[in-house]
C-alpha positions in Angstrom: 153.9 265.2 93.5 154.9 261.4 92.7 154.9 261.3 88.7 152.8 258.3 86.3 155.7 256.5 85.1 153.4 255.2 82.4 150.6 257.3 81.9 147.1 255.6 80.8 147.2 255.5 76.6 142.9 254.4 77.0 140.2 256.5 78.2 138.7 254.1 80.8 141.9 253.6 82.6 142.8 257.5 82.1 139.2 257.9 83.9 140.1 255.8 86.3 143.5 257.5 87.4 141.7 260.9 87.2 138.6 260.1 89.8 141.8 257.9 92.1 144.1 261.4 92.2 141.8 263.6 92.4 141.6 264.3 96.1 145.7 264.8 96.4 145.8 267.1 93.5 146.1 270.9 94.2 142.9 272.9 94.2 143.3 274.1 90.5 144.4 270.4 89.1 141.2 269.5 91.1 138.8 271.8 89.4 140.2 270.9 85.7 140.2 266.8 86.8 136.2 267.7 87.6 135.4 269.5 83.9 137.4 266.5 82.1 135.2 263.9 83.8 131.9 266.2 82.8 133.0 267.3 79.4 135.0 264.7 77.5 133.9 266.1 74.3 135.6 269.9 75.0 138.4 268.7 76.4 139.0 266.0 73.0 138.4 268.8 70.2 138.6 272.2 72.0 141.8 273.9 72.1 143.8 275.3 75.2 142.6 278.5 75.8 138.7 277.3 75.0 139.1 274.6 77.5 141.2 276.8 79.9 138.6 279.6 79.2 135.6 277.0 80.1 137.3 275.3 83.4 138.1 278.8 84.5 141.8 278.1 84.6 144.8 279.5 83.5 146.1 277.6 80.4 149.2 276.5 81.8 147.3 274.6 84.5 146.3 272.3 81.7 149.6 271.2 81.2 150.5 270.9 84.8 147.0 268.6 84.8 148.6 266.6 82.3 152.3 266.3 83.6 150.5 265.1 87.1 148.9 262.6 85.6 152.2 261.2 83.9 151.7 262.5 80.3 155.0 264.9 78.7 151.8 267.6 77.5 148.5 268.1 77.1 148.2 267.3 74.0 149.2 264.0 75.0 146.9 263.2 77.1 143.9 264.7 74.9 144.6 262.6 72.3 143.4 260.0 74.5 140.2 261.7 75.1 140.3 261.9 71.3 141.0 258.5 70.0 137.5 257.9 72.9 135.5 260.6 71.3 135.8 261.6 67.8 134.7 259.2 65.6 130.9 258.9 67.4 131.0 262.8 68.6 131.6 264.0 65.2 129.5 261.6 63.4 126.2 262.7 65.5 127.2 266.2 65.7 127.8 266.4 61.9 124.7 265.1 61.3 123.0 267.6 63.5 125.1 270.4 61.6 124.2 268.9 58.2 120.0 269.7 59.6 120.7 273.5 60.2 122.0 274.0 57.4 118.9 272.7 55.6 116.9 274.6 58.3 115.5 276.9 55.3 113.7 273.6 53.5 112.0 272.0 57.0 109.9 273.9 59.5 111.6 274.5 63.1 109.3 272.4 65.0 110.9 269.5 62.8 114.1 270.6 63.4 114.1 271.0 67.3 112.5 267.2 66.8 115.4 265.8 65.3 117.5 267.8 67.5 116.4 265.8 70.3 116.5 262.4 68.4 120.1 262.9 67.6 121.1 263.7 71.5 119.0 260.6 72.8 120.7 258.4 70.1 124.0 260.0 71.3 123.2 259.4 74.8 122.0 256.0 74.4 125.2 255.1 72.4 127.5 256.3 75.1 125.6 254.7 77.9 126.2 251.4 75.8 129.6 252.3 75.5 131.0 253.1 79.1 128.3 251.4 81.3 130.8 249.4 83.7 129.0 246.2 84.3 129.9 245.7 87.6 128.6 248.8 89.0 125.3 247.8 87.5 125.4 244.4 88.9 126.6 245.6 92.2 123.8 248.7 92.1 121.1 245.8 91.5 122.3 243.7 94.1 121.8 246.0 96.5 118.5 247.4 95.7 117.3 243.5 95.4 118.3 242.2 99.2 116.8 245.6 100.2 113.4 245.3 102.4 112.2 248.7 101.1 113.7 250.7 98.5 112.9 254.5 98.8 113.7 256.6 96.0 114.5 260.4 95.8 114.7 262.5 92.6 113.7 265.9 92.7 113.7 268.4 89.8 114.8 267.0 87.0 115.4 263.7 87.9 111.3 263.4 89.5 110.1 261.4 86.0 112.9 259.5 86.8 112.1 257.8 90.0 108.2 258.6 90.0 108.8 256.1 86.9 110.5 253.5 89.0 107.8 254.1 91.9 105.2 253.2 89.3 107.0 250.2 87.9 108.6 248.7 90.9 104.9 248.5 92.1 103.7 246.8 89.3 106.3 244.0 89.5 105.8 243.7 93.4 108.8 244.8 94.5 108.3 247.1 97.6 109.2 250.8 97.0 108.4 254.4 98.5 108.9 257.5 96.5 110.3 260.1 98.6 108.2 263.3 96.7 108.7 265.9 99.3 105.1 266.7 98.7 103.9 268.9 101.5 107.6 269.4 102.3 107.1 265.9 103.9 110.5 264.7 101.9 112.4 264.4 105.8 109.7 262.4 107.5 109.5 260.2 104.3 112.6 259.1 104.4 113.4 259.0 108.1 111.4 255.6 108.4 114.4 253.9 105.8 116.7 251.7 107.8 120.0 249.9 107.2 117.9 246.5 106.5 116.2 249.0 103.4 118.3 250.7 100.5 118.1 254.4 99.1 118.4 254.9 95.3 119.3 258.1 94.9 119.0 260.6 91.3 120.8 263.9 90.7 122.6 265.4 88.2 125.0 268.7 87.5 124.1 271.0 89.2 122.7 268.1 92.1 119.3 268.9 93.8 120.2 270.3 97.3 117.2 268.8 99.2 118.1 265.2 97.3 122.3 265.5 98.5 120.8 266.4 101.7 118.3 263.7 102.2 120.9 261.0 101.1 123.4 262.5 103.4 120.9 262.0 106.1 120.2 258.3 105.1 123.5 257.1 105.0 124.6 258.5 108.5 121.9 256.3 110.0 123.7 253.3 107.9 120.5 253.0 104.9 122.8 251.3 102.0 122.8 254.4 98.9 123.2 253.3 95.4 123.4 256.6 93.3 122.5 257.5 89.8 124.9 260.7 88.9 127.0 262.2 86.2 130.4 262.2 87.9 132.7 260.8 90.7 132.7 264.6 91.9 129.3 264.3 92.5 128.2 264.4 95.8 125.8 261.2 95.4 128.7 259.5 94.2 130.6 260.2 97.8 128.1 259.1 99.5 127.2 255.7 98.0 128.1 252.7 98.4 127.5 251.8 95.3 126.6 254.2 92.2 126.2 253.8 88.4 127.4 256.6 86.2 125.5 258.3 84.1 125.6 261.3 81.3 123.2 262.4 78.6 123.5 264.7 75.8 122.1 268.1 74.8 120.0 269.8 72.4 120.3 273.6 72.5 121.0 273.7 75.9 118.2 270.8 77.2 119.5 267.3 78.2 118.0 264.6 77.1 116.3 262.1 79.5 116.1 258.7 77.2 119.6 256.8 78.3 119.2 257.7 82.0 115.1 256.3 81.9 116.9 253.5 79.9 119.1 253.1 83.0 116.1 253.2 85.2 114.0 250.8 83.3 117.3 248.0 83.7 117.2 248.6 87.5 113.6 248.0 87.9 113.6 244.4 85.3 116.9 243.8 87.0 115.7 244.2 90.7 112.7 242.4 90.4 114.0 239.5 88.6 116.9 239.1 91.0 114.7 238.9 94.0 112.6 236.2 91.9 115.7 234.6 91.5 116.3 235.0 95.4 113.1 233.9 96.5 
């Protein structure tokens, strides 16, 4: 395997290098490159075995991740997921520790709310922080030239486009939801065509039917900008364009609030681009 004579020493170039090698690396190197890119946060302050125990890898495979990628261990390379991470994970988190451990003096309905306040400002604030900007402008672009947009989200990503639908309407801009009511989603989407564009939603663990409508889209040439969570994601191999995307967690539950903040920038952004255009 050729070696990183200078291994990345910042997270967005270290990002980078993962999501260019991942495809040459051996299966296991493959599967840990894939849980760094989902979960910075474990792999800047958990230790070894955790992470090893969590990527269902052997630990040593860690360090062979690491040397591939150019660094001498990896604790090398996690400090720069570190020096990324742990000021603005620990200060949210701590906070969040700091309200169960008052739990006793506030009711539980209170502290579920702030639970979910803290991982929407956590979200929000990391959206802010990694959005590449010319992903976004390239993502509007394409939406904006596009005749029709048609928008799939199923599951948990349905408030997501339903809210675009809504919005995109309001402002003029011509848009189809594709809501597989009536298990219609197939014949909804069959009548997008390369002069249209697909924006397409899903998230860990991606919607089946909404990888397989996409898939379906783009072999009869509809441009597909993608909303996901990862350059593993399927969404992400099939788009032209896609924005990444992650959100925090409260007890297990994801918050929604950066990716509708995402959602409501495409929509302002598309329509005032084709204003712009007209």
């Amino acid at each position: 395997m050729t070696e990183i004579l200078s291994p990345p020493r910042d997270f967005a170039a270290l990002k980078a290098l993962i999501a260019e090698r991942a495809q040459a690396l051996p299966k296991r190197l493959t599967q840990i490159a894939a849980f760094a890119l989902e979960n910075p946060d474990e792999i800047a302050f958990g230790t070894v075995s955790s992470i090893a125990e969590q990527a269902a890898v052997q630990p040593s495979a860690l360090v062979r991740f690491a040397q591939a990628l150019g660094y001498q261990g990896f604790s090398d390379m996690q400090e720069i997921f570190r020096s990324r991470l742990r000021d603005r994970i620990l200060n949210y988190d701590e906070r969040l520790q700091q309200l169960r451990q008052h739990a006793p003096d506030t009711s539980k309905p209170n502290l579920i709310f702030h639970g979910f306040c803290e991982a929407s400002a956590k979200s929000i604030a990391a959206l802010q922080d990694k959005l590449d900007p010319a992903a976004l402008d390239a993502g509007v672009e394409q939406l904006a030239k596009a005749e029709t947009i048609y928008l799939i989200g199923l599951r948990r990503s349905f408030p997501i486009a339903s809210y675009m639908a809504y919005a995109l309407g309001k402002l003029g801009v011509r848009a189809i939801l594709v809501d597989a009511v009536g298990g219609l989603a197939a014949e909804q989407i069959s009548f997008a065509g390369p002069k249209d564009a697909l924006l397409a939603i899903s998230f860990t663990p991606y919607a089946s039917d909404t990888v397989s409508l996409t898939r379906a889209a783009a072999d009869r040439g509809v441009p597909v900008v993608a909303v996901t969570d990862s350059p593993f994601s399927p969404l992400a191999q099939l788009a032209g364009q896609w924005i990444e995307i992650s959100e925090a967690n409260f007890e297990g539950f994801r918050s929604m609030a950066a990716t509708l903040t995402l959602a409501m920038t495409l929509t302002v952004a598309i329509a005032e681009r084709r204003a712009l255009g007209a």
